[in-house]
N, C-alpha and C positions, 0 to 999 in steps of 0.2 A: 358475810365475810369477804366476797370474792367480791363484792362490789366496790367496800370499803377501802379495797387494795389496788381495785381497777383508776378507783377515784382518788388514790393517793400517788397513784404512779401518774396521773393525766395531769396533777398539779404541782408536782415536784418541777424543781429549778431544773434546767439545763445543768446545772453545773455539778448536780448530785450522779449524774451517771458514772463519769469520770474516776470520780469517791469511793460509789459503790462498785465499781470492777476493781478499783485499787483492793478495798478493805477486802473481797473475795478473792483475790490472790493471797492474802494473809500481808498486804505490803500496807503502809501509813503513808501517804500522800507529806512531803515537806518539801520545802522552798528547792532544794538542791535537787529532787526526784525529779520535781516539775522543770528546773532550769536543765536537767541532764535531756530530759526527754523531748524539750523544744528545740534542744538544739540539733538531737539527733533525727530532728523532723525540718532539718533545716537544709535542704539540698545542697546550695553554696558550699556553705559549712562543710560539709559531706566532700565536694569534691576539694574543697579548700587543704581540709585533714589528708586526705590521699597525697595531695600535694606537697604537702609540710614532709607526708611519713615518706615520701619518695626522697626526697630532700635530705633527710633524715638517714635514709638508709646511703645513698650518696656522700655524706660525712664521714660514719664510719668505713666506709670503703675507701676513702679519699684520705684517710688518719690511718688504718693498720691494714689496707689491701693494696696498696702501690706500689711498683715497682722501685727500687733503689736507685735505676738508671733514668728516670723520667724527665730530669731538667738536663743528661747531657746531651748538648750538639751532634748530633749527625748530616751532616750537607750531603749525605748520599742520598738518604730520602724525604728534602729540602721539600715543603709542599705541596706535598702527597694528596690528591683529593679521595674522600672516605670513599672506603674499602673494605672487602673483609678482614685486612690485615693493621688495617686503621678506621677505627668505627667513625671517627669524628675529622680523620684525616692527619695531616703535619704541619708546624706552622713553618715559619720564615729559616728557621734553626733546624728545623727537622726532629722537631721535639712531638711528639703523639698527645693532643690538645685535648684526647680524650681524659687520659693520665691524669693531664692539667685542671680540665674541669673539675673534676671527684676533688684535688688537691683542695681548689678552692673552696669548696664546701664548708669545709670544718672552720678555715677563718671567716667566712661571711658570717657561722652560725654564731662564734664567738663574737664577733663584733655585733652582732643583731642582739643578743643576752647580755654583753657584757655592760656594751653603750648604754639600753636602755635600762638595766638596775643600775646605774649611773647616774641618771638622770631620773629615773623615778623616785630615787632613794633621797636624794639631794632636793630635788623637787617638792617632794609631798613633805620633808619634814618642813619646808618652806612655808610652803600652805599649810601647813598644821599652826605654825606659831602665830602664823598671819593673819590665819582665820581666827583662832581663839583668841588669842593674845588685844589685838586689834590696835588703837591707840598707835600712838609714834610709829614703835614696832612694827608693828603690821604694816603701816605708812611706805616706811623705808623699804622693808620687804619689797613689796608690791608697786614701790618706786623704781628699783631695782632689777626689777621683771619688766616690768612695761619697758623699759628703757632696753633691754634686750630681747622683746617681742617686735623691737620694732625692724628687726635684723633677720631678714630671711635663716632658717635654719642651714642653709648650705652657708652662705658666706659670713654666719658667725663659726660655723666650724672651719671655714676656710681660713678666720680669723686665729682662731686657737691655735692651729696648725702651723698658722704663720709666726707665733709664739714659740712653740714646744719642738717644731719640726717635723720630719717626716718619720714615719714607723709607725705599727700596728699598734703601739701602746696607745701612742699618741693618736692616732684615730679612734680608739674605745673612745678615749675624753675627749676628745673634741666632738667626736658627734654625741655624745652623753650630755656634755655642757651645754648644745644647740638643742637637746628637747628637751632640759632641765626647766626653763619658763612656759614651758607649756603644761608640765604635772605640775609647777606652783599654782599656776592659777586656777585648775582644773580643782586641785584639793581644796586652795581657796574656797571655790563655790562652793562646794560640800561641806566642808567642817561651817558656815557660815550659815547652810541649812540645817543639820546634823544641831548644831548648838541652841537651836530655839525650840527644841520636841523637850517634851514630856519629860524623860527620861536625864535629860541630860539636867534640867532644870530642877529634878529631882535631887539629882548627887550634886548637888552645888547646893540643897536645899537640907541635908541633912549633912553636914561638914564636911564632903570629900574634899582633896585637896585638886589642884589645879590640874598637877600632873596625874593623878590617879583617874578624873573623870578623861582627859585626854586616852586615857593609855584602854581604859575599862568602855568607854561609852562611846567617845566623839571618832576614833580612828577605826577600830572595827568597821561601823556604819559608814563608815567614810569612804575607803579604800574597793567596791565594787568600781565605781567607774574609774579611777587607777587602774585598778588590771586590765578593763575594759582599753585602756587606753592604752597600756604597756604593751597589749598583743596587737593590736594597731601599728606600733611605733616600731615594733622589732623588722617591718618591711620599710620600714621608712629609713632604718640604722644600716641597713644593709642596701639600701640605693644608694646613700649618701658616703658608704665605705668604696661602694663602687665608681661614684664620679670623685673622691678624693685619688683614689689609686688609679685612676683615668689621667687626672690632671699629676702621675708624677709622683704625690703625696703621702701612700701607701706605703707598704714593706717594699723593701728596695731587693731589684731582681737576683739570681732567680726567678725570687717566693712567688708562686704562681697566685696571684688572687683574678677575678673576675673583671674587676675593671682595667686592672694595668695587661690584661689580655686582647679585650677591644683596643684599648691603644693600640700596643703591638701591632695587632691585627689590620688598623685603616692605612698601612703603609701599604698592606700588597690585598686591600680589598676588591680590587677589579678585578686580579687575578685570583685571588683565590678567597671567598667570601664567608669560607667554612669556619677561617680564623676566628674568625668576628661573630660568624651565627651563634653556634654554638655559646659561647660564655655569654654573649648575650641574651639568649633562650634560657639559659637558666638561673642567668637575673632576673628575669620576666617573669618564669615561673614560681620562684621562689617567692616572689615581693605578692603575687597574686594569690598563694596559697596560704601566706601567713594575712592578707587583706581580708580575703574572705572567713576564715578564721574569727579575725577579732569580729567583723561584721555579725557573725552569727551567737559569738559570746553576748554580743551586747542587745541583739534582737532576744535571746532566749531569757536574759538578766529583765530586760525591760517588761514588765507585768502590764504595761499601760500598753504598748503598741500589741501586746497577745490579744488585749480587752476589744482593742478597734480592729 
């Protein structure tokens, strides 16, 4: 007997160990356990998430912990370099740029969520029609797309903007409209894969209708690399909020956001360069934290690169 076990544990897979610690905790190994656990074995990721939650906590402090006086003018303590009485210092106005940052927060995140379910939403049912549908349809679709892939994502939003105007609404859609042809063609490829398995050939094989296999079969399966890409894009909505509110284009001032702060700020950068570090440090950080983030969604998603 002790042999029979010696010699049964010398020829088992590699991959039964895993299995059997899972079943001896009392836990069932599934798709989501395994994607939870790679990614929390995913360092990046790991400091990515820290960064996001930092970020995070910065929002709501920047939405119900700031003072009431923070955007008025004081020229008595006209830039101030940081201190303990100013963590981040004063800018040109005498305004406390610490304040300012936190304010910005909660619009970068809104614009980073808003822009991109804008653009995903718009996007994917794109590539949903275009991939199944196929024919003219799909034609025109993806005619349609191409012909605005061929437009850098900033200066087709610079495009809309030159449309709609300036304000924050108007920057959700415009930068939402700028990475709306990149979730079509992305779903494109997938529902285009998606639609020639098994499954799908089946419900088209036993009368489902067009819209039921979409809605039950092809979009489910579809929609991983979407999200993949939406947590991607939310660092790409909030750069892109940042050089539109740079060049002018943003909420008109006061309204503190991060970009139209650097502005402000390269007027008295030689003298006082804290203006400018600051909001831009936490562009930086933010765009890096939600990068690495999507990064490790999509390494932990991917069952092929665990393989190699």
């Amino acid at each position: 007997m002790a042999s029979s076990t010696a010699a049964h544990s010398a020829t088992a897979p590699p991959g039964d160990a895993p299995s059997s610690a899972f079943r001896a905790r009392g836990r069932t190994r599934t798709f989501w356990r395994d994607t939870a656990r790679r990614f929390g074995s995913h360092v990046p990721a790991m400091i990515g998430l820290v960064l996001v939650v930092i970020f995070l906590i910065a929002t709501a402090v920047g939405q119900f912990g700031t003072p009431a006086n923070t955007n008025r003018n004081s020229l008595a303590t006209r830039l101030r370099a940081p201190d303990g009485a100013h963590p981040f210092g004063t800018d040109h106005f005498g305004r406390e740029v610490f304040w300012r940052v936190l304010q910005g927060a909660p619009l970068a995140l809104a614009v980073g969520v808003v822009s991109v379910a804008i653009g995903s939403i718009l996007g994917s049912v794109q590539g949903l029609v275009a991939g199944y549908v196929r024919g003219k349809v799909g034609g025109v679709i993806m005619a349609f797309t191409d012909a605005m892939l061929a437009f850098p994502t900033l200066l087709l939003a610079l495009a809309v903007m030159a449309t709609l105007g300036p304000g924050l609404a108007n920057v959700m859609i415009a930068v939402g409209v700028s990475t709306m042809p990149r979730f079509t063609r992305m779903m494109e490829a997938e529902v285009l894969t998606v639609s020639e398995r098994d499954f799908v050939l089946a419900s088209r094989a036993i009368g489902a209708t067009s819209l039921t296999t979409l809605v039950r079969h092809v979009l489910p399966n579809s929609l991983s690399s979407v999200l993949v890409m939406a947590s991607l894009y939310i660092s790409t909505a909030i750069l892109a909020e940042a050089t539109l509110s740079f060049l002018g284009l943003g909420p008109p001032p006061p309204t503190p956001t991060w970009g139209s702060m650097i502005s402000d700020g390269s007027s008295v950068l030689q003298n006082a360069p804290w203006v400018t570090l600051f909001p831009g440090l936490a562009i930086t950080l933010t765009v890096l934290g939600f990068s690495l983030i999507g990064d490790g969604i999509r390494d932990a998603l991917d069952t092929r690169l665990q393989e190699r």
